[in-house]
KETOR-770761 format. One record per atom (N, C-alpha, C): residue in one letter; atom name; x, y, z. Coordinates in pm, whole numbers, plus 32768, in hexadecimal, padded with zeros to 4 digits. Example, Ala and Ser with C-alpha at 12.3 -4.5 7.8 and 13.67 -1.06 7.14 Angstrom:
<rolos>
> a, N, 8527, 7DC7, 830C
> a, CA, 84CE, 7E3E, 830C
> a, C, 8528, 7EB6, 830C
> s, N, 8505, 7F1F, 82C4
> s, CA, 8557, 7F96, 82CA
> s, C, 850A, 8003, 8313
</rolos>
This chain:
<rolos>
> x, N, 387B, 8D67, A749
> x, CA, 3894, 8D88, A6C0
> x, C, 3813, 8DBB, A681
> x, N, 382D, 8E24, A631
> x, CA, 37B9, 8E5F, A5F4
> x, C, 3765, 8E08, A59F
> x, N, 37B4, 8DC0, A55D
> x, CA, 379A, 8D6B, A4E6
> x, C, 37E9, 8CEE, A4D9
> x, N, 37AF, 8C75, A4EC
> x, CA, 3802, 8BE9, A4CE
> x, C, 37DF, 8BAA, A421
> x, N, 380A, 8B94, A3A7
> x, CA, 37D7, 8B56, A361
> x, C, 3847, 8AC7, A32F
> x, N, 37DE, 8A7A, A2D8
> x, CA, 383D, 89F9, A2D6
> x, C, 3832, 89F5, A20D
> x, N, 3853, 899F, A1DD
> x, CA, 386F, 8989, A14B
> x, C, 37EE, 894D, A111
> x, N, 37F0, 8910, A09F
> x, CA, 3784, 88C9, A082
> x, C, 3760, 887C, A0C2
> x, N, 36C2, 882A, A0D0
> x, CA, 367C, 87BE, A12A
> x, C, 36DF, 8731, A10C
> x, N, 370C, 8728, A094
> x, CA, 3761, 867E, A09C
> x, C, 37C7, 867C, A0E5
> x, N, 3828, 86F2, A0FE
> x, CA, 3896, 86F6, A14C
> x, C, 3867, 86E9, A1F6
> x, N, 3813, 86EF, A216
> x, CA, 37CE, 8696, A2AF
> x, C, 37ED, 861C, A2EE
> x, N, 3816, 85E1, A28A
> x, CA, 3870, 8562, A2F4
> x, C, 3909, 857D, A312
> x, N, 392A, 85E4, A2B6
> x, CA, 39C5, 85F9, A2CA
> x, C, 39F6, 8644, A346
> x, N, 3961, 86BB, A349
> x, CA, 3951, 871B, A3BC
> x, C, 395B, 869C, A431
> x, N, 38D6, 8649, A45F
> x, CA, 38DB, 860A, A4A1
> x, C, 396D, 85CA, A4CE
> x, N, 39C5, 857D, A483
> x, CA, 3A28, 8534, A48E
> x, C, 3A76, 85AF, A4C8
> x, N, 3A7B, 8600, A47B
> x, CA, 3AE0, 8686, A4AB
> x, C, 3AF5, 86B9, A557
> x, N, 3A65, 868E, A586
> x, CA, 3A32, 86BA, A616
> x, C, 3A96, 864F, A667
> x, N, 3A9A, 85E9, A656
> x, CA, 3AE9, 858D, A677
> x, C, 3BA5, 85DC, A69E
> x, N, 3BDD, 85F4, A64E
> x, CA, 3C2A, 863A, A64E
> x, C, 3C61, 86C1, A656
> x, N, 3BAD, 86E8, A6CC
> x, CA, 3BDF, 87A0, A6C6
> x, C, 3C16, 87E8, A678
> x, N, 3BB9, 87C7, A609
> x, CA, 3BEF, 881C, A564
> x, C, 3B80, 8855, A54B
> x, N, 3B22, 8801, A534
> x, CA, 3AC7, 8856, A4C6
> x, C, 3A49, 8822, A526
> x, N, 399F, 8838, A502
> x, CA, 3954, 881F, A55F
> x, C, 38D4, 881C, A4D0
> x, N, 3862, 87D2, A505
> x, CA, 37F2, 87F0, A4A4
> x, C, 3784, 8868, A4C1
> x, N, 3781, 88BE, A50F
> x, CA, 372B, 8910, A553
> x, C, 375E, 89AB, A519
> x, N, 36D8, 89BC, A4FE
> x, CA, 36F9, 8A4E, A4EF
> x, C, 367C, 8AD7, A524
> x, N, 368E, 8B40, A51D
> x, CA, 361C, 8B7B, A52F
> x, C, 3658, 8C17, A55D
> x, N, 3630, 8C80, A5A5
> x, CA, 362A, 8CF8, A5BC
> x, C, 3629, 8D15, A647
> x, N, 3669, 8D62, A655
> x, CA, 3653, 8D9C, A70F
> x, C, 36A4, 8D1A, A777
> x, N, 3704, 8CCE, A741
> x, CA, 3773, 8C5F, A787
> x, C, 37BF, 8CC0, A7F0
> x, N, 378B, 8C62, A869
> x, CA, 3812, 8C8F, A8C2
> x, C, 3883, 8C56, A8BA
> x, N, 38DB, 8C8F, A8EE
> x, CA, 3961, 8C36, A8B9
> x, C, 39D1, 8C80, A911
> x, N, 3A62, 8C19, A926
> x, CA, 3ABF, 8C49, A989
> x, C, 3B3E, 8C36, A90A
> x, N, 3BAE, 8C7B, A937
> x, CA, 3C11, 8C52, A8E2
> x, C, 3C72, 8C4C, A96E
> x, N, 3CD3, 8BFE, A97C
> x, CA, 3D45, 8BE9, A9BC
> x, C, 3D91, 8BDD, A999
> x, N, 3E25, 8C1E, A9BD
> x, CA, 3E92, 8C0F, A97A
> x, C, 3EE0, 8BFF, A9C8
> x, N, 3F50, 8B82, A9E1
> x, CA, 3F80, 8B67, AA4B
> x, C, 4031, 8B28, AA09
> x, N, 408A, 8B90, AA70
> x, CA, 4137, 8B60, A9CF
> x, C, 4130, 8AD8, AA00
> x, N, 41AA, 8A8A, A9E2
> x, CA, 41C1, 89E8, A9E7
> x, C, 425A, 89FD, A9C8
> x, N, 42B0, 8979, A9F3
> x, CA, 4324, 897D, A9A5
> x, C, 4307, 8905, A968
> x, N, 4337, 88E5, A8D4
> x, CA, 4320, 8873, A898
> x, C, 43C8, 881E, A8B6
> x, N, 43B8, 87B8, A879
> x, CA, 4411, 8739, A8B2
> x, C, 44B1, 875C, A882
> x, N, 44CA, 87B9, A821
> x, CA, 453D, 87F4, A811
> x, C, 456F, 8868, A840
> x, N, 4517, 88B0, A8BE
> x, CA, 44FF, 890D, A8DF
> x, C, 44C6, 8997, A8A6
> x, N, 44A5, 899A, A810
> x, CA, 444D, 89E4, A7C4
> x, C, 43D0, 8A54, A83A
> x, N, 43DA, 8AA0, A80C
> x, CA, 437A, 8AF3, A87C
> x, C, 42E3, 8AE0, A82A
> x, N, 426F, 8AB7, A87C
> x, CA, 41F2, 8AB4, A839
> x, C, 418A, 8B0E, A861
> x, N, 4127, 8AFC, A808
> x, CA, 407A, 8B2B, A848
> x, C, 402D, 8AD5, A823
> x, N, 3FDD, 8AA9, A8A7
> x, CA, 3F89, 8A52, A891
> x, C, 3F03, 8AA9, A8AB
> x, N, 3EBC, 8A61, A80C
> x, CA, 3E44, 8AE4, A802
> x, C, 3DAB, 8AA5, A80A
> x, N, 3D68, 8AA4, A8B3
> x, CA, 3D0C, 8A45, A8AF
> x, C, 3CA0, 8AD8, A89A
> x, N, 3C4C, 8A8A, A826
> x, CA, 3BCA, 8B12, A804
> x, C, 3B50, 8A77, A814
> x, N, 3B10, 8A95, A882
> x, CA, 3A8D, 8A52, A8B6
> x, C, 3A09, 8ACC, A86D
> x, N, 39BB, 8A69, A836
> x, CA, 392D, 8AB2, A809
> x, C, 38BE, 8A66, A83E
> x, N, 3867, 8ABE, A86D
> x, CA, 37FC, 8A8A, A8D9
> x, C, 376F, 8A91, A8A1
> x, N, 3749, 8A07, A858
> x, CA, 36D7, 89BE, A83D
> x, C, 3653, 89B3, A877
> x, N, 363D, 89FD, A8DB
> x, CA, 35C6, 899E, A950
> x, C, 364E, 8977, A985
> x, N, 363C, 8906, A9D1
> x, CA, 3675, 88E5, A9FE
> x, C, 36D8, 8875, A9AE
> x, N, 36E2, 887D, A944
> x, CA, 3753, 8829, A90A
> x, C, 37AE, 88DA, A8E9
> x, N, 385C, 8876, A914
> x, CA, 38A3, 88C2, A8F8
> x, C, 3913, 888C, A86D
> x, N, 38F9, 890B, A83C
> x, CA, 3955, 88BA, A79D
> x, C, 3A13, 88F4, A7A7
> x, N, 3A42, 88C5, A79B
> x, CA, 3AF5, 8903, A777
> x, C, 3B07, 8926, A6FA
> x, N, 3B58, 8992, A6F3
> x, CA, 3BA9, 899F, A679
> x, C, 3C56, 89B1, A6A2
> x, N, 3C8C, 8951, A6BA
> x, CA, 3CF7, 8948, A726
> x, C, 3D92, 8970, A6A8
> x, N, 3E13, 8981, A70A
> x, CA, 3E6B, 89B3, A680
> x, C, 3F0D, 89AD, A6E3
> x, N, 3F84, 8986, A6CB
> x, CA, 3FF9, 898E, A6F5
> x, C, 4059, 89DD, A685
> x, N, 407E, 8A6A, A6CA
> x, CA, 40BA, 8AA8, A653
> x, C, 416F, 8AA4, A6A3
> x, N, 41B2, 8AE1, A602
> x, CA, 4244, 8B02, A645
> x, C, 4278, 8B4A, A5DF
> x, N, 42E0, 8BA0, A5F1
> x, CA, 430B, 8BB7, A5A9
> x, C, 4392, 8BA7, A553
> x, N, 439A, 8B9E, A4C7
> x, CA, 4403, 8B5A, A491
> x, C, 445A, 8BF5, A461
> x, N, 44AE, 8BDA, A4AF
> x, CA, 4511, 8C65, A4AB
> x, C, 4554, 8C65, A419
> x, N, 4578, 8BE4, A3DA
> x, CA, 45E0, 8BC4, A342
> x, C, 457D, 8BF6, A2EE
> x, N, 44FF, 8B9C, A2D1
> x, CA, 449A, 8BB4, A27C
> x, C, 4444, 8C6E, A2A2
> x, N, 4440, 8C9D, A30E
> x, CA, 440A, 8D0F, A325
> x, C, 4369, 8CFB, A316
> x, N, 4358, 8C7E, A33B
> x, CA, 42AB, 8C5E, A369
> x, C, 4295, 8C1E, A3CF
> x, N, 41CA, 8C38, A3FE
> x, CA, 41BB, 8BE7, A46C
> x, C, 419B, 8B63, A43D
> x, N, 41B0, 8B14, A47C
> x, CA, 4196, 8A56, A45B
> x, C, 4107, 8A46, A4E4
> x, N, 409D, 8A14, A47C
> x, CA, 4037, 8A1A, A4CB
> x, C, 4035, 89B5, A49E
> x, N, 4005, 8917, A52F
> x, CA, 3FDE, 88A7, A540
> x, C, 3F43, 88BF, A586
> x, N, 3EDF, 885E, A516
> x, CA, 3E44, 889D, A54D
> x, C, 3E2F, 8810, A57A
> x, N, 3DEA, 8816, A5C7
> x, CA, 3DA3, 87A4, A601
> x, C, 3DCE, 878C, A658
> x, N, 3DB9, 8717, A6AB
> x, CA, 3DC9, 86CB, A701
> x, C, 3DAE, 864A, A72B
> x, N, 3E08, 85B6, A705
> x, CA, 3E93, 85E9, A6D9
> x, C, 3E95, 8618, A63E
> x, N, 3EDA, 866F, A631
> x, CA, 3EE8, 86BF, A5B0
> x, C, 3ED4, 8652, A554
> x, N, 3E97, 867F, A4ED
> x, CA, 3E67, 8665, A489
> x, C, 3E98, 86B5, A3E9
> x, N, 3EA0, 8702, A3E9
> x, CA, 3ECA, 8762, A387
> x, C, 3F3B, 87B6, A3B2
> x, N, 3F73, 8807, A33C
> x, CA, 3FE5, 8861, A362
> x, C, 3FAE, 88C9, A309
> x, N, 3FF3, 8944, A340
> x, CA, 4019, 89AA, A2CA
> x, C, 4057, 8A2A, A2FB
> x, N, 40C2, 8A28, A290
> x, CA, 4123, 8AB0, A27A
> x, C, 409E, 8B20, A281
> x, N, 40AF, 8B93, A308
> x, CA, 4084, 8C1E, A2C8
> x, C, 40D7, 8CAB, A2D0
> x, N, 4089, 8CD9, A283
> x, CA, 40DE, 8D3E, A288
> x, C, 4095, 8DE8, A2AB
> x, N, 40D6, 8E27, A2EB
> x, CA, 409F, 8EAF, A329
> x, C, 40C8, 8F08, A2D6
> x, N, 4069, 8F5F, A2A4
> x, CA, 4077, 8FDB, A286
> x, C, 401F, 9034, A2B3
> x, N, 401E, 90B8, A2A3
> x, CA, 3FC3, 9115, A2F8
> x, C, 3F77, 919C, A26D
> x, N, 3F25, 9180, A263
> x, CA, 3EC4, 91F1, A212
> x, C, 3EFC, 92A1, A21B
> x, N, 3EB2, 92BE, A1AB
> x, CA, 3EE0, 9350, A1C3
> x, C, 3E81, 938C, A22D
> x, N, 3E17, 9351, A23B
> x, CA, 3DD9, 936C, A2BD
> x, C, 3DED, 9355, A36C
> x, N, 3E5B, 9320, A366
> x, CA, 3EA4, 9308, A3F0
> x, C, 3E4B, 925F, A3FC
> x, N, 3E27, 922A, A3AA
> x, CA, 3E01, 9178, A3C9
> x, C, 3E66, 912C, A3CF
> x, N, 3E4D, 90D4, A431
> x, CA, 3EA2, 9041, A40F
> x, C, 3E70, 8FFD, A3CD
> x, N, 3EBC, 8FBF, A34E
> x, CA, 3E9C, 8F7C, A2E9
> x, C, 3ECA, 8ED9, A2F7
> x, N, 3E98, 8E94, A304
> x, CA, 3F02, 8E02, A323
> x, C, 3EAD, 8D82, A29A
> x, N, 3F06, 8D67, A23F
> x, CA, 3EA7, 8D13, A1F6
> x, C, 3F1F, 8CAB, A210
> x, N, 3EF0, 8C31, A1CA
> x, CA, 3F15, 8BA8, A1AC
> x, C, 3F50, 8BA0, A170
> x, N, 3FD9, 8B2B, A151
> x, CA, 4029, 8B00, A0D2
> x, C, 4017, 8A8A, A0A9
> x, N, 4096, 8A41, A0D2
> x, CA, 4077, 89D9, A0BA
> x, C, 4058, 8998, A12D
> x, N, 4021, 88FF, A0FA
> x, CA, 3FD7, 8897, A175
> x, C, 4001, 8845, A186
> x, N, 3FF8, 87E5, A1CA
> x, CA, 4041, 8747, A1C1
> x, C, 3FA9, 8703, A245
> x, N, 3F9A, 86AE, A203
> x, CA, 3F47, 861F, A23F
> x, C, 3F88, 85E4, A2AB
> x, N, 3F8B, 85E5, A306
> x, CA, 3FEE, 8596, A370
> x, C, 3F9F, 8520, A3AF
> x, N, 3FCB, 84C2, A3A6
> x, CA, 3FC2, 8421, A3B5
> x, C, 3FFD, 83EF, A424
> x, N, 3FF7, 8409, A4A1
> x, CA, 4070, 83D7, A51C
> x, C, 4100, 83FE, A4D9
> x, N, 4161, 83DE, A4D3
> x, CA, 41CD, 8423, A4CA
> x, C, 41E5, 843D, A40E
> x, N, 417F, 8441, A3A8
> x, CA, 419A, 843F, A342
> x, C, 4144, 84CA, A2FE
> x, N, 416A, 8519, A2C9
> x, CA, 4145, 8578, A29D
> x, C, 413B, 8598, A201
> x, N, 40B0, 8594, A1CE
> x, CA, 40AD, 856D, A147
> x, C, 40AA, 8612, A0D3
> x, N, 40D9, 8649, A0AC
> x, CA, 40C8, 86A9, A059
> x, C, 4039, 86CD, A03F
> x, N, 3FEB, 8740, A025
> x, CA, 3F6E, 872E, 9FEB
> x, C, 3F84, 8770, 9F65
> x, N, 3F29, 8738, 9EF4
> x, CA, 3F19, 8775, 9E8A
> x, C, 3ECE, 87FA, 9E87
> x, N, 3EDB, 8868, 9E46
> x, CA, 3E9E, 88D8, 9E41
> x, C, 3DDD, 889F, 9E4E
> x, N, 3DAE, 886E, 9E15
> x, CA, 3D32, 8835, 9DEE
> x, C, 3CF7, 87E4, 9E70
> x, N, 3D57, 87C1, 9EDC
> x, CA, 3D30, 8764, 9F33
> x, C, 3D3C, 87F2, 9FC9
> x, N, 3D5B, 8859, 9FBF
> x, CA, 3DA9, 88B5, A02B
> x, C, 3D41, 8912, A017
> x, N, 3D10, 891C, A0C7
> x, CA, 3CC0, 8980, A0F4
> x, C, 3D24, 89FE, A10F
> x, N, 3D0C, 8A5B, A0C2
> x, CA, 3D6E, 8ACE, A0DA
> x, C, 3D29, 8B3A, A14B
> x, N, 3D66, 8B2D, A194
> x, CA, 3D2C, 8BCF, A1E9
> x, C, 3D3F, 8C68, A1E5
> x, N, 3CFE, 8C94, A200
> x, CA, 3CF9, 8D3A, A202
> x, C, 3CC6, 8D81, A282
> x, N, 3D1D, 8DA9, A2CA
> x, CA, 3CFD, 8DED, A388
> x, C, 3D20, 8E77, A322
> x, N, 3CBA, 8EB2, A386
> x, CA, 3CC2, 8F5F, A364
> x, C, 3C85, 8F62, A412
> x, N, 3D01, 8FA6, A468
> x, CA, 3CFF, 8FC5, A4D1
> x, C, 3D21, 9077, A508
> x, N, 3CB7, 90AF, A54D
> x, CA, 3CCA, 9151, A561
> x, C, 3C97, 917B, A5E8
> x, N, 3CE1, 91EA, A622
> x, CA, 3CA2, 9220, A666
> x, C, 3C4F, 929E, A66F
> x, N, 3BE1, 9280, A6AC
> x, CA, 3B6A, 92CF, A678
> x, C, 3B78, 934C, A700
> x, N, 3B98, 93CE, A707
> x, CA, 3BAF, 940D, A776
> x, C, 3B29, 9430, A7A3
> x, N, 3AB6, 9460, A767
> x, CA, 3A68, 9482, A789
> x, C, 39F3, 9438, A7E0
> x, N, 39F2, 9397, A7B7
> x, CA, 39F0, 9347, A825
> x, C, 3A4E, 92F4, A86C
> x, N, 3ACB, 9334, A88F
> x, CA, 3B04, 9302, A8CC
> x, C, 3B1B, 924C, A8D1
> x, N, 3B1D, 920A, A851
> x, CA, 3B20, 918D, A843
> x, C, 3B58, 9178, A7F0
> x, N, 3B60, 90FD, A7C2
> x, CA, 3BC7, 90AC, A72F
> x, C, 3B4E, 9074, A6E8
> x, N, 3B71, 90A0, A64A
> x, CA, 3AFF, 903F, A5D0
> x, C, 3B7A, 901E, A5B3
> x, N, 3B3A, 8F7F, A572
> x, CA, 3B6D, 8F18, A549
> x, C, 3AF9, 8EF0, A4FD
> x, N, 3B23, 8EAB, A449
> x, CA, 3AF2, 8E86, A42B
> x, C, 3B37, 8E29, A3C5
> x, N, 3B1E, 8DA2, A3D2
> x, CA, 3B4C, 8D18, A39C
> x, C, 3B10, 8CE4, A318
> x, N, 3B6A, 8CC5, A29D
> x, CA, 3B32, 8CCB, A253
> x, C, 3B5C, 8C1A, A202
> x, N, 3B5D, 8BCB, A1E0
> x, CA, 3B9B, 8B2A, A1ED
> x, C, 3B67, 8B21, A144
> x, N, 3BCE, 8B21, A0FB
> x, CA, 3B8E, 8AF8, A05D
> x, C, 3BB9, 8A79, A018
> x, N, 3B8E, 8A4C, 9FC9
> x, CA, 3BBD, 89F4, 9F78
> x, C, 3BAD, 89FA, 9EEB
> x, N, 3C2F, 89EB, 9E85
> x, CA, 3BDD, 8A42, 9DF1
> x, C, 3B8F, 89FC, 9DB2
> x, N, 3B98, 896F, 9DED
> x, CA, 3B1A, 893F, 9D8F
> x, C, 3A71, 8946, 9DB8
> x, N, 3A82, 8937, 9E24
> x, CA, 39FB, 8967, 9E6D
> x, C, 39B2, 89E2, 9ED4
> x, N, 3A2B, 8A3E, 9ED8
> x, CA, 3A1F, 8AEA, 9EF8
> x, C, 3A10, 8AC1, 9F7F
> x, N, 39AE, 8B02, 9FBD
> x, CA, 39D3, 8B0D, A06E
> x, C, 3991, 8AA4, A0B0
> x, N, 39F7, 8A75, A0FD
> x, CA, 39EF, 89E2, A167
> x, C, 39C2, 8A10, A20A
> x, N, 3A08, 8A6A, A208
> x, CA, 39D3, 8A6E, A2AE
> x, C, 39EF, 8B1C, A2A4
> x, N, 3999, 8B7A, A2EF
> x, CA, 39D6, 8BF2, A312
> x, C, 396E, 8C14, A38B
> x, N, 39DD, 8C72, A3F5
> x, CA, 3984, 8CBF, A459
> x, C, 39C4, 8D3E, A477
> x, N, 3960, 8D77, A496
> x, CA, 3982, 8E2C, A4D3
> x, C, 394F, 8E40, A53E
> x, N, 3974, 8EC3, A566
> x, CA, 3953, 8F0C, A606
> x, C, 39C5, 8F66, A633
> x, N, 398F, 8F65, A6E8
> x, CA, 39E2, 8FD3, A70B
> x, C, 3A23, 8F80, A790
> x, N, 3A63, 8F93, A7B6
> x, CA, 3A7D, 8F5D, A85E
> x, C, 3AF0, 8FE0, A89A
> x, N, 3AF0, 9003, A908
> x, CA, 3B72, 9045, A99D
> x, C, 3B91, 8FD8, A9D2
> x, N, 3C29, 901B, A9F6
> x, CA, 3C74, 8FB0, AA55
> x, C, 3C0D, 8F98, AAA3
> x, N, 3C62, 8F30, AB05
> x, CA, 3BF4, 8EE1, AB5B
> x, C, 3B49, 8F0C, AB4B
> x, N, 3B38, 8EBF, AB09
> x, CA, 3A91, 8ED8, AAD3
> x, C, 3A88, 8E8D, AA3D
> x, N, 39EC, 8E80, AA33
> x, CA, 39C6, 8E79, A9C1
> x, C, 3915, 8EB9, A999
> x, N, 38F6, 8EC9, A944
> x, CA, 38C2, 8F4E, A906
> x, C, 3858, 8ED6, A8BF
</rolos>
């Protein structure tokens, strides 16, 4: 990744705790190698999945930003479970730029507790923003992650480039 950044210095134990659950991580910095894997699943009702393991390479500590998506055909969104075991939820939704981008932001969230899933308040919900493209001239994909919250603006964001099998 071109660029890793994290939120303010007090939110550092949350990062930490977050690492725990292949969500969120406390490390940040410039020039990250990193893998993304995407591998389908069937979930327990037979739901078709993607399980989305994105490893970022520290030195030798490796951090997750891990994710189980599906899609909800009634509602016409993806249902993204982050973590591992999930921890958070959220409705997103795809749209595409007049520039040929994939646009994917956040809706709503829910807190998930072992089998209990708590609503989040607007004020408590990291909203996301993916702006995903392909770049022809280097033959690769930018991606760049953008994680907000309105009371305290940006929590986590990273950018770069990666090709299939590869990373950049």
């Amino acid at each position: 990744m071109k660029k890793i950044q994290g939120g303010p210095k007090w939110l550092y134990p949350l990062f930490v705790m977050g690492s725990r659950w292949k969500l969120l991580f406390p490390e940040y910095g410039r020039n990250i190698p990193f893998t993304i894997v995407n591998s389908p699943r069937v979930g327990k009702t037979g739901e078709e999945q993607v399980h989305w393991e994105r490893i970022f390479y520290f030195g030798e500590k490796k951090r997750y930003f891990n994710a189980l998506m599906s899609f909800d055909q009634e509602r016409q969104i993806i249902k993204d479970y982050l973590g591992e075991p999930s921890l958070l939820y959220s409705d997103l939704v795809l749209t595409v730029s007049k520039e040929g981008a994939l646009i994917i932001t956040s809706k709503r969230q829910r807190l998930i507790i072992g089998r209990i899933e708590i609503p989040l308040p607007k004020p408590l919900q990291g909203l996301a923003t993916v702006t995903e493209r392909y770049v022809e001239e280097r033959a690769a994909y930018s991606i760049q992650v953008i994680v907000r919250n309105p009371l305290i603006g940006d929590v986590f964001s990273y950018e770069g480039e990666f090709r299939e099998n590869n990373t950049i």
